[in-house]
C-alpha positions in Angstrom: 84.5 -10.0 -3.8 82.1 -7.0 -3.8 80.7 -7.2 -7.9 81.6 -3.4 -9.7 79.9 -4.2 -13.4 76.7 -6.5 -13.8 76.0 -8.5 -16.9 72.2 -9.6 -15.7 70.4 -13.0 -17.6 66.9 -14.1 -17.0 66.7 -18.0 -17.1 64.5 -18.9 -19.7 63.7 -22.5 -17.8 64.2 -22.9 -13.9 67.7 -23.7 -12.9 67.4 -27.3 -11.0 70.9 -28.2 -10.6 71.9 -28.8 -7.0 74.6 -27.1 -5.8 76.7 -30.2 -4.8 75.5 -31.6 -8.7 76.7 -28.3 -10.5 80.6 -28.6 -8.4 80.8 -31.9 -9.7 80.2 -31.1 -13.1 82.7 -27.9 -12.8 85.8 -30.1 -11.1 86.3 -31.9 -14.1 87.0 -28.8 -16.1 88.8 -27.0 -13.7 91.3 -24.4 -14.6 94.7 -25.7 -15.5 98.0 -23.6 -16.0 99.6 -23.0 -19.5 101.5 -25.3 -21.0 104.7 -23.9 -23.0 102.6 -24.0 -25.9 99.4 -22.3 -25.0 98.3 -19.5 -25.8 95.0 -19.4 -23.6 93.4 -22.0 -20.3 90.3 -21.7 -19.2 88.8 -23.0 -15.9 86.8 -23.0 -12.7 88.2 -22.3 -9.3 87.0 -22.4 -6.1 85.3 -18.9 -5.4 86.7 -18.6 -1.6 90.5 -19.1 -3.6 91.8 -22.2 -1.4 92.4 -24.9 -3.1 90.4 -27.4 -1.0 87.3 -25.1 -1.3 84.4 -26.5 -3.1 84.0 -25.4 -7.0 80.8 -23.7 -5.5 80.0 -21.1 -2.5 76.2 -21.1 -1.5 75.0 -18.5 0.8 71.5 -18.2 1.6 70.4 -19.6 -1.5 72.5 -18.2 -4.3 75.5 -20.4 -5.8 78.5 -18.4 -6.4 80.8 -19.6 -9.1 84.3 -18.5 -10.7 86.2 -18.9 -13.7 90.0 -18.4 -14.5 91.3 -17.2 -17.3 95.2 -17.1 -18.2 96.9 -16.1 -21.4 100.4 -15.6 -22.5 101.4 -12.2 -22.8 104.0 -11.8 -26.1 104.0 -8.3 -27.2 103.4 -8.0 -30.7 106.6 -5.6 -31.2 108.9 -8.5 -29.6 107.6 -10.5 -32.2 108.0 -7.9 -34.7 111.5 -7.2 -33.8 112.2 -10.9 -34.3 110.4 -11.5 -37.8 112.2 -8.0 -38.9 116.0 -9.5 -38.3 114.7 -13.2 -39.3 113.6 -10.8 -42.8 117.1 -9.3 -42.7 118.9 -12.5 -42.3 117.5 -14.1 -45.2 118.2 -10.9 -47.3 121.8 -10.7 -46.4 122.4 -14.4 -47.1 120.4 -15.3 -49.6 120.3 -12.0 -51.5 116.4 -12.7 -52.2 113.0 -10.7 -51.1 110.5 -12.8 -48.4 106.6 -12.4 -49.6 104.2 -12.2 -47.7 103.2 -15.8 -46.8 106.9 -16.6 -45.9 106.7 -13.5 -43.5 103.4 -15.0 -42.3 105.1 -18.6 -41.6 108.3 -16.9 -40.1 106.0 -15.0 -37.5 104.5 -18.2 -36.5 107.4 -19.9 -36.0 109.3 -17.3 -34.0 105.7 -17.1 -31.7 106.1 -20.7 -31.3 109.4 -20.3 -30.2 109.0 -17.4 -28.3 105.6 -19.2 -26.4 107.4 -20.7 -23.8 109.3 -17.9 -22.5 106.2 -15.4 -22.2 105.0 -14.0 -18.9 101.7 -15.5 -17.9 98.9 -12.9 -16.8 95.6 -14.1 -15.2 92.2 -13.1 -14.6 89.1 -14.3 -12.5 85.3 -14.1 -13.4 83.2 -14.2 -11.0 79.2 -14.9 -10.9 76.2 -16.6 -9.4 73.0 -18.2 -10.0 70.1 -17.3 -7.6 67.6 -20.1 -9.2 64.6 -18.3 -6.9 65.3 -15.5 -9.2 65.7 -17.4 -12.1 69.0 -14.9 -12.9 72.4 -15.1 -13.6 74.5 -12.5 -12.6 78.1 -12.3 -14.2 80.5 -9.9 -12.8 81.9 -7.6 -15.9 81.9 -4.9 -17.8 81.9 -6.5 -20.6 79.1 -8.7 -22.6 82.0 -10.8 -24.1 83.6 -11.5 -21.3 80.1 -12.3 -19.7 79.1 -14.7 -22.6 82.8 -16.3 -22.5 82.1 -17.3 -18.8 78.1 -18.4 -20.2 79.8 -20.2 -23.1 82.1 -22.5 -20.6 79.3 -23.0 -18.1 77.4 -24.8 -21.3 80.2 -26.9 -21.8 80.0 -27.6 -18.4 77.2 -28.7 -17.5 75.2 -29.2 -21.0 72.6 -26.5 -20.7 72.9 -22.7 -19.5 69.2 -21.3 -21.4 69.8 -17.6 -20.3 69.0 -14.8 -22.5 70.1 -10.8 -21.3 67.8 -9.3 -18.8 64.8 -7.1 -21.4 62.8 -4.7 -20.4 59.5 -3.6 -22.1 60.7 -0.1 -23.0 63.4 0.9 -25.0 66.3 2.1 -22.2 67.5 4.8 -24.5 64.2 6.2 -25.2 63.5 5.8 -21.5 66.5 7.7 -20.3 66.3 10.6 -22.6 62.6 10.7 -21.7 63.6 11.1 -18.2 66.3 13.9 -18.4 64.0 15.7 -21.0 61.2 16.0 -18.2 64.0 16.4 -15.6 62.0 13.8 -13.9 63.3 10.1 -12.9 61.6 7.2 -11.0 60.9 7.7 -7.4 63.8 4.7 -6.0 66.2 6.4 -8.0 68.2 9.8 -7.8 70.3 11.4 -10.9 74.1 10.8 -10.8 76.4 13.3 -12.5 77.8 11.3 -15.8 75.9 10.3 -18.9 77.0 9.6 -22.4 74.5 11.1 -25.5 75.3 9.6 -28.6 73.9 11.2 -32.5 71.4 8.9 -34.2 72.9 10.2 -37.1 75.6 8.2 -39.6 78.4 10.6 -38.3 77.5 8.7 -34.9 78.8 11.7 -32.4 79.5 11.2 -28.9 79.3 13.5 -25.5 80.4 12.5 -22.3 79.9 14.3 -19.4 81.3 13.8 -16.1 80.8 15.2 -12.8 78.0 17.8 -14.8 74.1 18.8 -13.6 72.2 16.6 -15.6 69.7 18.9 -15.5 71.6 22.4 -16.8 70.7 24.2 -19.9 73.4 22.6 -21.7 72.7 19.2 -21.6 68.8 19.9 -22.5 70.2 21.9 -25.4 72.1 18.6 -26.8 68.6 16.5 -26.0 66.7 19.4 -28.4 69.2 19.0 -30.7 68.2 15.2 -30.9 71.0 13.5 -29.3 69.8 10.9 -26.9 71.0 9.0 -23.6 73.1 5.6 -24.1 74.4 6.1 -20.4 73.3 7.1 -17.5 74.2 7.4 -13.9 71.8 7.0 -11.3 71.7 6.2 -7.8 69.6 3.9 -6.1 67.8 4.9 -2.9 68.5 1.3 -1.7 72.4 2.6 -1.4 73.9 2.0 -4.4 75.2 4.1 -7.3 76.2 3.1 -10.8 76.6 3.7 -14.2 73.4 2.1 -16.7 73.7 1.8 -20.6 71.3 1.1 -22.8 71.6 -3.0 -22.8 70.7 -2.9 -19.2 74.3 -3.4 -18.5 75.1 -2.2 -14.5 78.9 -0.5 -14.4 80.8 0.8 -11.7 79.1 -0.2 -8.9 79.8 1.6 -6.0 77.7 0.6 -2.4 77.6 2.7 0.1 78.9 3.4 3.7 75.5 1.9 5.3 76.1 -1.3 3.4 79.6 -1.9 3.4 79.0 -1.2 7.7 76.5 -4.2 7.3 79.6 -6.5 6.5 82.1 -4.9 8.9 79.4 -5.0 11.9 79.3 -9.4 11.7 82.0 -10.9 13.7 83.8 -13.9 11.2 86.7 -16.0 12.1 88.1 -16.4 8.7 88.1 -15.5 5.0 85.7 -18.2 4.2 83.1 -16.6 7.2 83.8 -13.1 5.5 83.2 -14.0 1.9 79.7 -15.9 3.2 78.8 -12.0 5.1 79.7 -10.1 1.8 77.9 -12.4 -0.6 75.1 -12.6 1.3 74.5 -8.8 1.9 75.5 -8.2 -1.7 73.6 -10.6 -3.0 70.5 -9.4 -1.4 71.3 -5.3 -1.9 71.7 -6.3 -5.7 68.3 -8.3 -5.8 66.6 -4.9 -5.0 68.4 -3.1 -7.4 67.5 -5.2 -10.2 64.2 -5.7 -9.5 64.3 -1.4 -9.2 65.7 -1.2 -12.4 63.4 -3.6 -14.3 60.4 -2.0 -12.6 61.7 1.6 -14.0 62.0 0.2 -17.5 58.5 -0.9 -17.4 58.9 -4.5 -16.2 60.5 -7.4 -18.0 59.5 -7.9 -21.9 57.7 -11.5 -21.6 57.9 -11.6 -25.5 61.5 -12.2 -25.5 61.2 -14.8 -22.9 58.3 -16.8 -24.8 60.5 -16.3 -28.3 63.8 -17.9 -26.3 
């Protein structure tokens, strides 16, 4: 249950919704198989992953939530394979050519057909609300994904107003600023990966991994006007990870200290251990973020007044 990516949002108004309020209006759209003809479900699930659990997990304050995503898997050279003998059927029999909007309705109908008989692969999201914060923290790598899980929260519950965490200084600029004077806030230690990226049109790309940050080489791309778009750091709270320049948290990776924190409290079942995790992460990742916000300058109140 331990979060690896963090897609951070600030609430723009203060989250009221009880806890016992925000299961009731999940339940109704909970997550339901495919059917022979779907192509996509999506749904809530109980975070601890019994089926009797509640459609919410609160631990010391924060509300954990969980979405499930299935979709059919129907490789597109199956289908392909199919429409190309269909194509040759009609060829040999009818001794006439098959345009391109015949081909189009003959791959729809063989994925139709084809629907019911494809493997089923599945996927959980996982985030929670801590409305003392006034954040919602989504666990992926991926703002899509992030929004996806936003978008069906909406349709929920009526309202989600979140916008992605801001900072008042340009991460990028901040960043490059920071390996240029080979210095980097105090709660924070440089990793060994970053990405530069070219301002120019042609757009180029460097990734370095497992490098000094601070060698001759990488202040020789910096010169040359290249700037940082990732950047991994790690926190002095215990935690190291990989930032880009939305603000997005990637590969998170806690410590030996913190992960001991959770293996030191006695539980007597999965549903005790998931309540010692999510507190202890949940409270480790509240320092972080307020770390990271403070190194960026604090949070832009302009984009919260223009929400």
């Amino acid at each position: 249950m331990w979060f690896k990516n963090l897609q951070v949002y600030r609430f723009t108004k203060p989250f009221d919704l009880s806890a016992d309020a925000l299961a009731g209006q999940l339940e109704p759209k909970a997550f339901q198989p495919c059917g022979s003809q779907d192509v996509s479900r999506y749904g809530w699930v109980p975070p601890l992953g019994q089926p009797d659990a509640e459609y919410v997990h609160v631990t010391s304050g924060y509300i954990m939530i969980c979405a499930k995503k299935q979709d059919k898997v129907l490789p597109a050279a199956v289908v392909n394979e199919a429409l190309a003998e269909r194509v040759a059927t009609i060829q040999n029999q009818e001794g006439r050519g098959v345009g391109r909007k015949e081909r189009q309705t003959l791959k729809e109908d063989i994925t139709f057909e084809l629907l019911p008989r494809a493997f089923a692969r599945s996927s959980l999201q996982f985030a929670y609300i801590s409305p003392h914060e006034g954040l919602l923290v989504v666990n992926s790598a991926s703002a899509k994904r992030a929004e996806e899980l936003i978008s069906f929260l909406r349709d929920s519950i009526g309202s989600v107003p979140v916008i992605p965490l801001t900072a008042n200084n340009v991460p990028q600029h901040t960043m490059t600023a920071w390996l240029n004077a080979g210095q980097i806030p105090a709660q924070f230690e440089l990793g060994h990966e970053c990405e530069l990226r070219d301002p120019s049109d042609e757009g180029g790309v460097i990734r370095c991994k497992h490098q000094d940050l601070s060698s001759a080489e990488i202040n020789s791309h910096l010169k040359s006007g290249m700037y940082v778009s990732k950047l991994g750091l790690c926190w002095k709270g215990g935690i190291s990870f990989l930032l880009d320049d939305q603000l997005a948290i990637k590969r998170l990776s806690f410590d030996d200290l913190i992960q001991e924190k959770a293996a030191q409290v006695e539980t007597q079942d999965a549903a005790d251990q998931f309540d010692v995790d999510f507190s202890i992460m949940s409270l480790e990742l509240k320092g972080l973020i307020a770390a990271i916000t403070d190194a960026f300058g604090g949070e832009n109140q302009e984009a919260l007044d223009a929400a």
